[in-house]
C-alpha positions in Angstrom: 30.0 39.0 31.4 30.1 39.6 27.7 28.8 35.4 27.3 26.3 36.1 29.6 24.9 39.6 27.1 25.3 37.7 24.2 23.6 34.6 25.8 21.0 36.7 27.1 20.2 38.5 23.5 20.4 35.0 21.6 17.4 33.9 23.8 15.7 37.2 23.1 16.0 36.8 19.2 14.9 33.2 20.0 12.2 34.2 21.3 11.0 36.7 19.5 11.3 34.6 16.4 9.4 31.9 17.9 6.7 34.4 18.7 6.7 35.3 14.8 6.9 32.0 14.3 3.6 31.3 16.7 1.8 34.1 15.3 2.2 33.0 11.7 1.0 29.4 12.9 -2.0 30.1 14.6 -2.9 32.5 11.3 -3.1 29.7 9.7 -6.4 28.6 11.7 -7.9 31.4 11.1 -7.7 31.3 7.4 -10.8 30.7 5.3 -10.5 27.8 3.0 -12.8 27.0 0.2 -12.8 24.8 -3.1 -11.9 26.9 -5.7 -12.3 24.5 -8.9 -10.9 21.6 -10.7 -7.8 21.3 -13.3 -6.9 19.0 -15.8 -9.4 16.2 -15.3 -8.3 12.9 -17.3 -10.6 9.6 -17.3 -8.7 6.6 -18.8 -6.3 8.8 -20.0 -9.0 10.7 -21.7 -9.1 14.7 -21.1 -12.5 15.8 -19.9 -11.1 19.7 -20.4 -13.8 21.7 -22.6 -16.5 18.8 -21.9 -19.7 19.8 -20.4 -22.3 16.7 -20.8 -21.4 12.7 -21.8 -23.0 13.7 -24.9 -19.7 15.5 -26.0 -17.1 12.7 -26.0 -15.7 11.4 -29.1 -16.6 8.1 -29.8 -12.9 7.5 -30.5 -12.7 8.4 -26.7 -15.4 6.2 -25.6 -13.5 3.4 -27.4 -10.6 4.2 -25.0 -13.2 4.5 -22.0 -14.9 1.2 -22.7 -11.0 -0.5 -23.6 -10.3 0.4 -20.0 -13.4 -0.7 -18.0 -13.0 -4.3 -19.7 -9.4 -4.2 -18.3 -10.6 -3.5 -15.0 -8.8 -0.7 -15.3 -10.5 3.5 -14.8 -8.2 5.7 -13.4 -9.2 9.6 -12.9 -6.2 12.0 -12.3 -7.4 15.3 -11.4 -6.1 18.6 -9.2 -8.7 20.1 -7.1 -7.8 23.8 -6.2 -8.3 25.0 -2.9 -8.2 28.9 -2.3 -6.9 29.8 1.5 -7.9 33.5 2.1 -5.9 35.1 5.4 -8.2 38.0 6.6 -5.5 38.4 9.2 -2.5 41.2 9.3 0.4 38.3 9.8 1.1 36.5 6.4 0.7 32.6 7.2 3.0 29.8 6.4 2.3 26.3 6.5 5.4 23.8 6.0 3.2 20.5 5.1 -0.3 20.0 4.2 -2.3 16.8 5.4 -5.3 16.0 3.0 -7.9 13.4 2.0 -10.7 13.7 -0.7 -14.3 12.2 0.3 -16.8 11.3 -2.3 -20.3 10.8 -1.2 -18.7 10.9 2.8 -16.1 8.1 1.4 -12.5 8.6 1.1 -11.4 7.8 -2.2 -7.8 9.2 -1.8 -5.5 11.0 1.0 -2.2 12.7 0.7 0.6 15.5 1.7 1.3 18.3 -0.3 5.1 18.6 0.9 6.4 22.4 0.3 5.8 25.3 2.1 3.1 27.3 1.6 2.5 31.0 2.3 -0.8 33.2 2.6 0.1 37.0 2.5 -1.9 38.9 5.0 -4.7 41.4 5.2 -7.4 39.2 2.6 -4.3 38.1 0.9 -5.0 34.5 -0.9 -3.1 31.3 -2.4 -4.0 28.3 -4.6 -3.1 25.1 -3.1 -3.4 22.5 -5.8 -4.0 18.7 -4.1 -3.2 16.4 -7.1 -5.1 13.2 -6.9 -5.2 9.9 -9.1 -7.3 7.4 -7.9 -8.7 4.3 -10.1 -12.4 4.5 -10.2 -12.9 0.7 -10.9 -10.7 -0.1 -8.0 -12.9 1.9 -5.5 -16.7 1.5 -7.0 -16.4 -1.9 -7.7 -19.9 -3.5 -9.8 -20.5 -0.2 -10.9 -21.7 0.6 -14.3 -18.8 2.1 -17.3 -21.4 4.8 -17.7 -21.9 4.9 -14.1 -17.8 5.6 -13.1 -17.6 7.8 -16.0 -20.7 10.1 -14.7 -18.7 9.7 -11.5 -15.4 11.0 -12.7 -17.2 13.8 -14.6 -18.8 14.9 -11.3 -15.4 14.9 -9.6 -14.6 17.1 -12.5 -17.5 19.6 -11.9 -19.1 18.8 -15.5 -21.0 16.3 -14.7 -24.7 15.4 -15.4 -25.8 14.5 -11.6 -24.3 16.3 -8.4 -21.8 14.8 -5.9 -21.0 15.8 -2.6 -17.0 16.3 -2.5 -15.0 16.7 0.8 -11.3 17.8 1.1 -10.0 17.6 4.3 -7.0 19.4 4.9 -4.6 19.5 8.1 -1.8 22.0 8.1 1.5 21.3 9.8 4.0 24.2 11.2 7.3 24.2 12.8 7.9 26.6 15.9 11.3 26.6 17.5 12.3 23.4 15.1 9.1 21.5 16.6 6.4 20.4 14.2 3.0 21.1 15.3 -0.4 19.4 13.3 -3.4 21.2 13.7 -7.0 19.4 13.6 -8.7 18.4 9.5 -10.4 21.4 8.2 -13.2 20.2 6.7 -14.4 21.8 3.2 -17.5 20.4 1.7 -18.7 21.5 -2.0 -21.7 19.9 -4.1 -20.6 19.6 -7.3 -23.0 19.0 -10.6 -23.6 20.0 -14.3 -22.6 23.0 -15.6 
């Protein structure tokens, strides 16, 4: 009889952990996503931090920029911030995060951002930083050096055109020890010149 009470109370606590569990997952749906900004954008392995216009690169730095479009070679590593606000009273938690990064409605990079990630409750917020590095030459082959370097500087909100940027993000949680992938929440942002 006593297995049978202390059977009966492990599937309670089971249960009630796995509706905490559910509750916390399905808060994660109905968090608001948005792009909050950009960080640390480098083009050729020149920063474009405290750059507003082309106008303001160093000609020591377009020396790099041209050295690496001759080598075939433009690569753009940048982290785009996105800000998940949870309006509901149960904090959310997310154990993997599913993204990809659209440029003009093509993907130009997709990824997992691998540790768990939780959004306090009642309009409590979190920065989720997506990382990306993604050679420009590579993916806009017969463009223009000026042309991939307007391009990366649009990624990196400073540029002199706008650009419509995607991040498509798919949160994964685990209920009961099952992983369960919702649907790609689709965040759109048009980015241009300062």
């Amino acid at each position: 009889m006593k297995k049978i009470k202390l059977f009966s109370g492990f599937l309670l606590f089971t249960a009630l952990l796995s509706c905490s569990a559910l509750q916390s997952a399905l808060q994660i749906v109905n968090c608001k996503y948005d792009i909050e900004g950009v960080a640390n954008p480098v083009i050729a392995g020149v920063s474009l931090n405290n750059i507003t216009n082309s106008g303001q690169i160093q000609a020591m730095d377009l020396i790099k920029l041209t050295a690496a479009f001759a080598t075939k070679n433009f690569p753009l590593s940048v982290t785009v911030n996105v800000k998940a606000t949870n309006p509901g009273n149960i904090a959310a938690t997310v154990q993997r995060l599913d993204w990809a990064i659209d440029l003009e409605q093509k993907e130009i990079l997709n990824g997992t951002v691998s540790e768990v990630i939780s959004i306090p409750s009642n309009g409590g917020s979190a920065i989720i930083p997506v990382t990306l590095g993604v050679d420009l030459f590579q993916l806009f082959k017969g463009e223009t050096r000026d042309n991939l370097l307007n391009l990366a500087m649009n990624i990196a909100n400073v540029g002199e055109s706008s650009s419509k940027v995607s991040i498509r993000i798919r949160p994964t949680v685990v209920i009961a020890g099952q992983s369960l992938t919702a649907g790609f929440i689709t965040l759109s942002k048009t980015v241009a010149s300062r």
